[in-house]
Every structure is written in C-alpha cells, then in structure tokens.
C-alpha positions, 0 to 999 in steps of 0.5 A: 401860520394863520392860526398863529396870527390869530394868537396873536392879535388876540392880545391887541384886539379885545371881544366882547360877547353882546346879546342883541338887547344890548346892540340895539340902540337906545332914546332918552326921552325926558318929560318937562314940568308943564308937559300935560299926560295927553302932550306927554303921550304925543310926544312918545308916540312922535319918537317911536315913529321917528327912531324906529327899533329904538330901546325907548326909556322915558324919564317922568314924575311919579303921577304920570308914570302909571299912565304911560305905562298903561299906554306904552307897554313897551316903554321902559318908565323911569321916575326920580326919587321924591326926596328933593324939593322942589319937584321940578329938580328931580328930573334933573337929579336923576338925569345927571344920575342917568347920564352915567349911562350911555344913551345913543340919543337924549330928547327933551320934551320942553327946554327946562333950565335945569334939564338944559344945563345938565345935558350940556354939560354931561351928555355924551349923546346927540340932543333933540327937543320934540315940543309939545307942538310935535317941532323936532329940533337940535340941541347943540353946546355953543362954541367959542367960534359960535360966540363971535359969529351969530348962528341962525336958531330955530326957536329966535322968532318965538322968544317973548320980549323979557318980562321978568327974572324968569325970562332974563335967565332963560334968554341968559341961558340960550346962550350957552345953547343953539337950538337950530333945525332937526335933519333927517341925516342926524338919526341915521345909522350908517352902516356897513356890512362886509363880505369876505367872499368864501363866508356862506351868502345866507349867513351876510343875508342874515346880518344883513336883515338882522341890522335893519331889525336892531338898529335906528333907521339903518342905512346899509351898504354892503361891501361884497365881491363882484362874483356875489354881486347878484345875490345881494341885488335879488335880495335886498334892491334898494340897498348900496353895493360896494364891490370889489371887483378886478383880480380880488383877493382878499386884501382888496377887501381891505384897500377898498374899505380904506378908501371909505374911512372918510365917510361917516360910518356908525358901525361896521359888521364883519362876518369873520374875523379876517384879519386886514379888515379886522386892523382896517376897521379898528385903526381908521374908522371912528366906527363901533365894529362888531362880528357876526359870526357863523353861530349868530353870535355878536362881538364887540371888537376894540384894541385893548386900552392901558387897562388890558395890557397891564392885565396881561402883563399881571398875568405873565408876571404871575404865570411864567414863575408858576410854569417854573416852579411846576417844571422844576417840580416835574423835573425832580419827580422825574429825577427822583422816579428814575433814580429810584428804578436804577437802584432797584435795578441793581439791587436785583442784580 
C-alpha cells in the first residue's frame, strides 16, 4: 500500500537531483563607478565575512578584474561587455543581463542611479548596500503606503543640500527607494531539519553538519523524537530542538510541523521521503524543501506546476494508444501461433 502511495504521489510531487554547488547559497556583489580597487577589495572581504558558505560572483569593470581575482581567488570575477558608452552603464546592462539568474542576496557597493533602478525593478533578491565606509544597509522598493507615511532612512543626515542636475535626480531617485538600517535577522538562513524516528541517527547527524557547511549563516532546528533526544544534544548543544514527544507516531511528526508553518522558514530538509511531512511542507510552508536521502544524495521537491501535468498528460495521450496497438499485436501473433499448432495437429493426425 505504501508503495502505491508513493506511485502516486509521484505525479504531483516533482524531484529534482541538485549537487551541493547548486544548493549552496549565492551573493551578487556589484562595484560602483567611483569605488577605487583598495575600497573595492574591502568591501569583498566585508561580505565574505558577514555571508559565510556564500557562492560569491562580483560583478566589475574590466581594469580591476585582474586584481580581484588575484586577491580573491575564490571569487567567481564577471565583467560587462565594452561595447556601450559611457562606461558607467555597463555595469548596468550586464546587471539586468544577470538579474535573469536568481541570486539569494544582490549587494551594492555605491548607490548608482542606474544600478539602483535596475535592481528595483528587476531584482527578485534582498538588496544591501555595503559602502566604502564598511555601513551595511537595506534596500527596500518604496510602497505606496511608504509614499503618505515618511519612513525613518538610514542615509537621511548624509544627504548634501541640492547643488546641481546631478543631485536633484539623486534626491528624485531616493524616492523610489528606502535605505533603512541592516539587521542581522535579514541574512539568516532559518532552517529546519526533520527526523522521522527510524531513519539511521548518523545519517540526520550528517545533514545536519552538511547544512551548516552550505548554507549562509545557518540557523537549524531539529524536529526529532523524544527517545532521540539525546543524540542530537551530545552532538550538536547549541542547536533548537523540537521534540515530539507523548505516544508519537508518525503523523505526530507532521501535526507538530504544522503548527510551525507560521514561522519563517528558508528550508526544510527532510530525511526520507515519508509522505505526511512530505504534503506538510510542500502545501503550508513558504519554504524551499529539499531530501537528504540515505545515499547523500540531495533533491528538490515541489508540486508539479501546469507545465508538468500537461507533460504527463502527452504522455498518457501518446502511450495508452501504444500499449493497444502493441497488445493487438501481441494478441494476433498469439492467435495466428495457435492457430497455425492446431493445423498442424490435425494434419498428423
């Protein structure tokens, strides 16, 4: 029954083999037209401290390229193509080039016009400018509730007094943007481990040290049994336990995970593929979720969107008259074999 149930639920629920190098969490940074290499250097060194296990891509001009990645090795260096004048707009055009992409964190290292527009309107990702005087801030698009009430920005008692073009179209432009204070809770990747109970210990201990390796500044809970309790507090003491205690069963694992869906949750790892926690995950949390399974293999799981059930419709569509014409096949070659042994039968005799 288990099996069938699997079988089924295959057709809603879609997996997708990842390797680590594409779980692993990634950082924009984006240079600015007056950043000098020193500065520019700083800054990087900044985010790698702040976003740790971070895939870090820096987006520069073409004469610093070299010297980043002399000096960051580890540093994956884009730089735009030279073929747009003036040069300050091509970090822009390769930003909205990049933006195709999805980056789990955009940072600015100046507020350029352009750069500022092109992430405002384009970015899907949380948005932070680290300046050359090493200030984390928040980039946030202005609402229209933002527009009647005036929110408190970070950068208000830098701004100069309006002198020129140049700064009337900066002092326009903040509009459209709030600059406000950076949190440490905004780069925290909340995550939340489940233990089904009769999965091997090693193999969550596992999971475990392997989420705290790829992703940015993890913060785990563990949602165990009480009779495994122990393990995990030896193991790792300053980590959140959730337990389930009582007369568990498996589906106490599930109505306890759904009194969490309230709580922000980036990812949910599960350890098999069990299927209340499997629906609990995938329906009510906002949550990437992923399966570690026993051969360390990792899975993204979502429903199937329009897409996917259109495919398995072609499918059925293209396959059900195949399994026909192949069983009237079958069954005329087995007519024709049996026919052709009854008159030889009679012939001998």
């Amino acid at each position: 029954m288990s099996k069938l149930l699997r079988k089924i639920g295959k057709v809603f629920i879609e997996l997708d083999q990842s390797c680590e190098d594409d779980i692993r969490q990634s950082v924009l940074i984006v240079d600015g037209n007056l950043i000098l290499p020193n500065n520019f250097a700083l800054i990087i060194k900044g985010v790698k401290k702040k976003f740790v296990n971070a895939k870090i891509m820096v987006l520069t001009f073409k004469d610093k390229a070299e010297f980043i990645r002399d000096n960051f090795p580890d540093v994956v260096t884009i730089v735009p193509e030279d073929n747009l004048k003036p040069e300050k707009y091509q970090l822009a055009a390769k930003l909205f080039h990049l933006l195709r992409n999805r980056f789990d964190h955009i940072i600015l290292s100046s507020l350029d016009i352009s750069l500022v527009l092109v992430v405002s309107l384009f970015a899907r990702s949380p948005i932070y400018l680290h300046n050359r005087w090493m200030e984390w801030h928040r980039i946030k698009k202005t609402t229209l509730s933002d527009l009647f009430r005036k929110p408190n920005k970070a950068d208000s008692n830098r701004r100069r007094m309006d002198r020129g073009i140049k700064d009337i179209l900066k002092s326009l432009g903040r509009i459209f943007v709030i600059v406000s204070d950076f949190k440490e809770e905004d780069i925290k990747c909340r995550i939340l481990i489940e233990d089904n109970g009769y999965t091997d210990v090693g193999h969550v201990l596992t999971a475990v040290r392997r989420a705290q390796e790829l992703f940015i500044n993890p913060d785990i809970s563990i949602l165990t049994f009480a009779r495994r309790k122990q393990d995990f507090t030896y193991n790792f003491p300053g980590k959140k336990l959730i337990i389930v205690g009582g007369n568990a069963h498996r589906y106490s694992l599930a109505a306890r995970m759904l009194k969490m869906c309230r709580q922000k949750t980036d990812y949910i790892i599960l350890s098999s593929l069990d299927i209340s926690p499997l629906i609990v995950s995938c329906l009510f949390f906002k949550a990437r979720t992923l399966l570690y399974n026993r051969w360390h293999q990792w899975f993204g799981l979502r429903f199937r969107n329009l897409f996917g059930y259109l495919k398995w419709i072609l499918v059925i569509l293209v396959m059900v008259p195949v399994y026909l014409y192949l069983l009237v096949m079958s069954g005329i070659i087995l007519a024709r074999t049996s026919l052709r042994v009854k008159l030889s039968t009679q012939d001998k005799l």
